[in-house]
Every structure is written in structure tokens, then in C-alpha cells.
TIMARLUM-505911 format. One line per field, with one value per residue (C-alpha): residue in one letter; residue number from 0; x, y, z. Coordinates in pm, whole numbers, plus 32768, in hexadecimal, padded with zeros to 4 digits. Example, Ala and Ser with C-alpha at 12.3 -4.5 7.8 and 13.67 -1.06 7.14 Angstrom:
<pts>
r = [a_s]
k = [0_1]
xx = [84CE_8557]
yy = [7E3E_7F96]
zz = [830C_82CA]
</pts>
This chain:
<pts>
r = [x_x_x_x_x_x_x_x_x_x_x_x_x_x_x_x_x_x_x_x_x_x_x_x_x_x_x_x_x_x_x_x_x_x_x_x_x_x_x_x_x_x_x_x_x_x_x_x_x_x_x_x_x_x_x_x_x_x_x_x_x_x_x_x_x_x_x_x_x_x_x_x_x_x_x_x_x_x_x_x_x_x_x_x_x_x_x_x_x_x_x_x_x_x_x_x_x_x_x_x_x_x_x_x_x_x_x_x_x_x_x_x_x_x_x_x_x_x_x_x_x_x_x_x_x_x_x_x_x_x_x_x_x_x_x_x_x_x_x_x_x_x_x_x_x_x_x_x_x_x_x_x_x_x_x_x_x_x_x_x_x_x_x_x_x_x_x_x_x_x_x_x_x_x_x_x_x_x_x_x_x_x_x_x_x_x_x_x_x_x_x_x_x_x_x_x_x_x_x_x_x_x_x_x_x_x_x_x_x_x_x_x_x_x_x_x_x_x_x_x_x_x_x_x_x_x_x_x_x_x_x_x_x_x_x_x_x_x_x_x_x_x_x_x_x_x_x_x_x_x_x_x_x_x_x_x_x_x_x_x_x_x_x_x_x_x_x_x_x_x_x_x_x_x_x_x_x_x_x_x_x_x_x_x_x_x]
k = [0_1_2_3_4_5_6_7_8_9_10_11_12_13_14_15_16_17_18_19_20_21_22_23_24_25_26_27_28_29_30_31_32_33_34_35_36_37_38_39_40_41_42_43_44_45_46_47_48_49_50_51_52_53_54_55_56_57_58_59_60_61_62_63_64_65_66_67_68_69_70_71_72_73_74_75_76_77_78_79_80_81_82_83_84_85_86_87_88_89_90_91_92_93_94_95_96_97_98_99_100_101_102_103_104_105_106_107_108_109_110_111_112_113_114_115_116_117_118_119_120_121_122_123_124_125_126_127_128_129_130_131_132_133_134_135_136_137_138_139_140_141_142_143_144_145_146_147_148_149_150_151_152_153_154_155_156_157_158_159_160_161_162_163_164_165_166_167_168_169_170_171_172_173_174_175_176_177_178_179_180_181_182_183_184_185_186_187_188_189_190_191_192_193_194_195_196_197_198_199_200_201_202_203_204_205_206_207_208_209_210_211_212_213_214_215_216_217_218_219_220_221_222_223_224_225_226_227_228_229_230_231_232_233_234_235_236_237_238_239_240_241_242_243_244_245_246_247_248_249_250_251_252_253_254_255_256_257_258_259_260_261_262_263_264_265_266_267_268_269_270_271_272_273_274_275_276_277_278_279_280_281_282_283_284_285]
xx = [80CC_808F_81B6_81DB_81B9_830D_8363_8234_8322_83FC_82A4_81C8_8210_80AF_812C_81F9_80B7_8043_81BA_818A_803F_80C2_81E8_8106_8085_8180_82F8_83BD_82BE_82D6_844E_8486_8378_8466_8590_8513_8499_8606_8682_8583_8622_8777_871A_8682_87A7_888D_87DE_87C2_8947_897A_88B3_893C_8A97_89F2_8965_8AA6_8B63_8A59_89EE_88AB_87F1_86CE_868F_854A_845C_8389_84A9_8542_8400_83E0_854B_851A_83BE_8486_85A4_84B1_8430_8585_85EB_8490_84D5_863B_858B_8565_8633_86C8_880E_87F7_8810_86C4_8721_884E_8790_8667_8776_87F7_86BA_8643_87AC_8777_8631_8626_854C_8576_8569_8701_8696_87BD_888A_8999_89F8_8AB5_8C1F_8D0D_8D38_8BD0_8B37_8AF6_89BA_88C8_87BA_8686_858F_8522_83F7_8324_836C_84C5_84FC_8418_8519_8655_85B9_8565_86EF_8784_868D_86F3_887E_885E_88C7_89CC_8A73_8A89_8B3B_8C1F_8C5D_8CC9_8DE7_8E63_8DC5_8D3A_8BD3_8ACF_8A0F_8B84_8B76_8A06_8A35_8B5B_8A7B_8962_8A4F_8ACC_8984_88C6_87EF_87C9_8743_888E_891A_8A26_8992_89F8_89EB_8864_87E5_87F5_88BF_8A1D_8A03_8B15_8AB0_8BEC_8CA3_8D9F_8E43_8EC2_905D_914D_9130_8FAA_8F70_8DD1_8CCD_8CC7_8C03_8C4F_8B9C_8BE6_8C35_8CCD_8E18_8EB6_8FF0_90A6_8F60_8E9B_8D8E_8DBE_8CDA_8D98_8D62_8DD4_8DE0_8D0E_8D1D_8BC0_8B2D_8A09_8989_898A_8A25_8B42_8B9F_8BB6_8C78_8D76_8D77_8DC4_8EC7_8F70_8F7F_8FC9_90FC_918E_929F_91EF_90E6_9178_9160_8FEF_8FBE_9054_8F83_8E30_8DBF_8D26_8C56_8D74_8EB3_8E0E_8D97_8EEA_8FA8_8F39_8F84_90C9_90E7_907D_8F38_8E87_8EFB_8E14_8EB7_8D4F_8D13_8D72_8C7D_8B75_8BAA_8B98_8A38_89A8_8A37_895F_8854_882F_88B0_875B_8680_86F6_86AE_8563_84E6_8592]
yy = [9592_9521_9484_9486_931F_9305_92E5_9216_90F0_914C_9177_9086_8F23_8EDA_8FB4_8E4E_8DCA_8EE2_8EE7_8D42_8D85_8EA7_8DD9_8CD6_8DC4_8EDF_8E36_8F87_9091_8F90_8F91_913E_9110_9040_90F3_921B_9173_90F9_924A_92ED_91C4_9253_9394_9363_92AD_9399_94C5_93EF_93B9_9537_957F_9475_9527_9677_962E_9596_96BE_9783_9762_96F9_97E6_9820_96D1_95E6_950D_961B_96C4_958F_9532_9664_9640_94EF_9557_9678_95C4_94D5_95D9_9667_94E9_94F3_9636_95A4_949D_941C_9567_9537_9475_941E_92CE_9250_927B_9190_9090_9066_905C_8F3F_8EA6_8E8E_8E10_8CF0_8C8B_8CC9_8DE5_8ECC_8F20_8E98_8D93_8C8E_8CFC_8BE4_8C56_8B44_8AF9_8A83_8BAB_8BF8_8D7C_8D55_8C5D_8CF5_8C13_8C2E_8B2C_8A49_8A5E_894F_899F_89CE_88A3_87D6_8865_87E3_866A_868D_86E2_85AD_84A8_8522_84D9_840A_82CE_8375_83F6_8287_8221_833E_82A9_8158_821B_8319_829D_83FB_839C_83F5_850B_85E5_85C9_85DE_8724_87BE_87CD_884D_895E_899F_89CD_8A7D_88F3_88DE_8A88_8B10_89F6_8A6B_8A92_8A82_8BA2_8B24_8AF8_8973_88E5_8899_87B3_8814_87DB_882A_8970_88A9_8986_8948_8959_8942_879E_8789_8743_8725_87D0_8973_8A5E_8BB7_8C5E_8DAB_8D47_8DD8_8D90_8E17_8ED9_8F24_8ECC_8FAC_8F38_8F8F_8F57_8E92_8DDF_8C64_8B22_89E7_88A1_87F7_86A3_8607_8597_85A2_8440_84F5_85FB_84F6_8436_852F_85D0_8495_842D_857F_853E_8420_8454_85B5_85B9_86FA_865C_8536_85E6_8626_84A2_8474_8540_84F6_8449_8565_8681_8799_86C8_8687_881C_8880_87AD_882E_89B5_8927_88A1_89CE_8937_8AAC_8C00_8C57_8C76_8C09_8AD8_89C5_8A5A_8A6D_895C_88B6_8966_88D6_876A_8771_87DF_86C6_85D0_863B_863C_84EA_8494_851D_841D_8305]
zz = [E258_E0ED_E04B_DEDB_DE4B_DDD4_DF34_DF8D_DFD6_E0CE_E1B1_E133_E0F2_E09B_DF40_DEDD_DE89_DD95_DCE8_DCA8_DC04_DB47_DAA0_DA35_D955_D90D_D989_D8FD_D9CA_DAFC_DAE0_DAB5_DC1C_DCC4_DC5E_DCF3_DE14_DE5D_DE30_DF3F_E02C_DFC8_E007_E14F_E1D2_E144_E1FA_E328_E339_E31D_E425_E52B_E4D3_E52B_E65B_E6B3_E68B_E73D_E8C0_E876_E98A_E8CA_E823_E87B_E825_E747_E6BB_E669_E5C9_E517_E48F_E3FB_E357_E2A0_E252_E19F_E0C6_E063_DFF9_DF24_DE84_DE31_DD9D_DC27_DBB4_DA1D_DA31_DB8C_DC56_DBEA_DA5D_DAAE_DB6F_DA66_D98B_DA62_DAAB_D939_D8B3_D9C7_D995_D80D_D7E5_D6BF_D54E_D504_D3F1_D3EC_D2B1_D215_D0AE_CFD1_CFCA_D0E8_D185_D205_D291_D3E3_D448_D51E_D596_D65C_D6EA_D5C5_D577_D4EE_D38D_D3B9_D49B_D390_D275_D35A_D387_D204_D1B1_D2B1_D1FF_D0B6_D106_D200_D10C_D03D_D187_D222_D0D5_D117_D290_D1FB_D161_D24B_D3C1_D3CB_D469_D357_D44D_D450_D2C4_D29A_D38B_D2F0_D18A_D24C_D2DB_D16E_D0D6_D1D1_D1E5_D078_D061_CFD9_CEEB_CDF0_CCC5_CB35_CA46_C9BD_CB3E_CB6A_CCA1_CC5F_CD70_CE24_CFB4_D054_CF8E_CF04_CE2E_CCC4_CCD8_CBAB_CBE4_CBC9_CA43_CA62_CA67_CB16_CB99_CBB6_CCBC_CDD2_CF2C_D075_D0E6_D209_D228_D370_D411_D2F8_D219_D0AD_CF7E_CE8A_CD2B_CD62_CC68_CD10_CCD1_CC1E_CBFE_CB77_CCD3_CE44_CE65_CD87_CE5D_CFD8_CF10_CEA4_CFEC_D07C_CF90_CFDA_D154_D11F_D010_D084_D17A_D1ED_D271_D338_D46E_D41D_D42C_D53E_D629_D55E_D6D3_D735_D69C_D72F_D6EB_D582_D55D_D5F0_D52D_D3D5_D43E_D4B8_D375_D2BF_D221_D209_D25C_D353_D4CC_D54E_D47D_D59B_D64B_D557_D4E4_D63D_D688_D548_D594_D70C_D62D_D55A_D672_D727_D60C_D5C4_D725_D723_D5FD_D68C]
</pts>
């Protein structure tokens, strides 16, 4: 009996071999393959099960060898036909499978201000992982001047702005287009007496993003902004806590949504994927 190839696998192993070669060259058609591959097995064994209960209820007079045979070879086929269906098991484990190994068109999105849209990201590629070492040489020095004044170590800071700004793509911006320099969303309260820019940003609300128009602090240079930052964690009773768990990338991340540093109920976590990033890019080039 012919089997349809989505159920290939659960009879021939020798199929693993085609499926490697195939995600070399097309990873998203080699995933939806396996998926549906792991939903035949499903099937099969699924089928199987309801049969064994059958037979157990039954007094089995007329089963042997062939008919047994013959039972498994249709039950085979039903599993196949059950297979790879619109919204069934196989949808959810591409889904799965491509979330997992970073396959897919979600293009990591960060817009400007403190409280950040969520950040999808996939695989680097070269350009993008290129543009990330690009953004931690660029702050690398302004960030360890920072760390002399708070203790926060200069890849949580140099993280956090890269988190901010979507690394360097989604800066806040003045009213003519130029930077305003501002790499952590500080925002400009009654208190701040320089320089603003007035820019739309989402906030969240009970858990709810909302588009909203918000005043930003702006300086004349990156060095500028660290050092504010820092003197604010350093300064603000709010953020004393925040120092005192800066030993680790989590306590750190946790600490400033303790705090209240954005509105987003995701930003420790976030922020906490983007800190592991730069920790192994910076281990990479070491």
C-alpha cells in the first residue's frame, strides 16, 4: 500500500535524511513536513489505543495475524487522511517549531519611550547581529562611566538603551528629525528644566497598550543621556532597590518593573532577553 508522504515518517526512517537536506534549504517547508509528520505519529497511536480498547471489550474470535495486519494498514490511512487538516495539530506544532527555532517574518519591533510594544525577535542575522555589536561598541565607554556611579555593570545599562531604542533603530527623535539623544525614555517631569522632545509612544493600561503623546528628556550627546540615567538611579529613592539587585541580569530587569521604570508588564523579561543577547555577543568577540 502507498502511503501519502505526509505520513512517510512513521514508516520510513530513511525519510530523516531527506527532511535534514530539505531544511538546509527551505527551514519553514521542512518544519510544516515535520509537523505533519508528528501528527500522522499522533494519529496512528491514537487509532491504535482505540482499537486495543475495542478488542478488549470484544472476544476476539475472529482476530489474527492478517486481520490484525489489515487493521493496522487501515488505521494508518485514516491517521493520514486526518492529517495536515486547517487548524489542526500540525498548524500548532509548526507554530511551535518555528517560534523555537526562529523561523518567520515577526521583525523585532521596539518603538521609543520607556514603555516599549512588545519585542519580537528572530535568529539574527548577520546584518542584524553586525548592527547589535555596532550599538555595544558605540556605548560601551559611556556605560562603564555610568558603572563607576551606580555599580550597575555597563552590559545591564548598555542593554537597557538597546531595549529602549530598538539597538539604536527607534531613537526618540526632535521635532526637525535629529536624535534627542535620549537612550533610556527618560521622560521630561515638571523638575527637568532642559532641553524636550515631544514625541507619540505606547503606554500600557491595566495590561493594555495605548498610543499616547509624551514629553522626553534631550541632550546634546550619548555620554549625556548614561550620565543622567545614572545620576537618576543613583539619586531617586525609587530606584534604590534597583541597585541593589543590579548582580544579576533578572534581579536588575526585575527590579526596575518593581520599581515602575516602564509600564509594560513584560519589560523584566524583555529586558532580560536583550541583556543574554549582548552578554553573548560580547562573548563571541572576546
Amino acid at each position: 500500500m502507498n502511503l501519502p508522504s505526509t505520513s512517510r515518517l512513521a514508516t520510513d526512517t530513511h525519510s530523516v535524511d531527506s527532511l535534514r537536506a530539505r531544511a538546509a534549504t527551505d527551514p519553514k517547508a521542512a518544519i510544516k513536513e515535520t509537523a505533519k509528520q508528528f501528527e500522522a505519529l499522533f494519529m496512528q497511536e491514537l487509532m491504535k489505543s482505540m482499537r486495543q480498547a475495542q478488542q478488549a471489550m470484544s472476544s476476539g474470535m475472529l482476530d489474527n495475524a492478517g486481520s490484525q495486519m489489515g487493521t493496522e494498514m487501515l488505521d494508518t490511512q485514516f491517521a493520514t487522511k486526518m492529517t495536515g487538516l486547517p487548524g489542526g495539530l500540525s498548524d500548532v506544532i509548526a507554530r511551535q517549531l518555528e517560534r523555537q527555532m526562529g523561523v518567520g517574518n515577526n521583525a523585532a519591533i521596539a518603538p521609543a519611550g520607556a514603555a516599549n510594544a512588545p519585542v519580537r525577535t528572530n535568529a539574527p542575522s548577520q546584518k542584524t547581529s553586525q548592527r547589535q555589536s555596532d550599538f555595544i561598541a558605540l556605548h560601551t565607554d559611556a556605560a562603564r562611566a555610568a558603572e563607576a556611579q551606580t555599580g550597575i555593570p555597563a552590559t545591564f545599562m548598555v542593554s537597557q538603551a538597546a531595549h529602549e531604542t530598538g539597538w539604536g533603530k527607534h531613537e526618540i527623535k526632535n521635532a526637525d528629525g535629529s536624535s534627542s539623544f535620549n537612550l533610556f525614555g527618560i521622560k521630561a517631569g515638571a523638575s527637568w528644566k532642559g532641553k524636550v522632545a515631544e514625541v507619540t509612544t505606547t503606554e500600557y493600561v491595566n495590561g493594555a497598550p495605548h498610543k499616547v503623546t509624551a514629553r522626553f528628556r534631550a541632550y546634546d550627546s550619548y555620554a549625556e543621556s548614561f550620565s543622567d540615567y545614572a545620576k537618576m538611579m543613583k539619586d531617586s529613592p525609587r530606584y534604590q532597590q534597583v541597585l541593589a539587585s543590579a548582580g544579576s541580569a533578572q534581579g536588575f530587569a526585575q527590579g526596575l518593573q518593581r520599581a515602575g521604570y516602564a509600564t509594560d508588564p513584560a519589560y523584566a523579561d524583555k529586558l532580560t532577553r536583550v541583556i543574554n543577547t549582548t552578554l553573548r555577543l560580547q562573548r563571541s568577540v572576546a
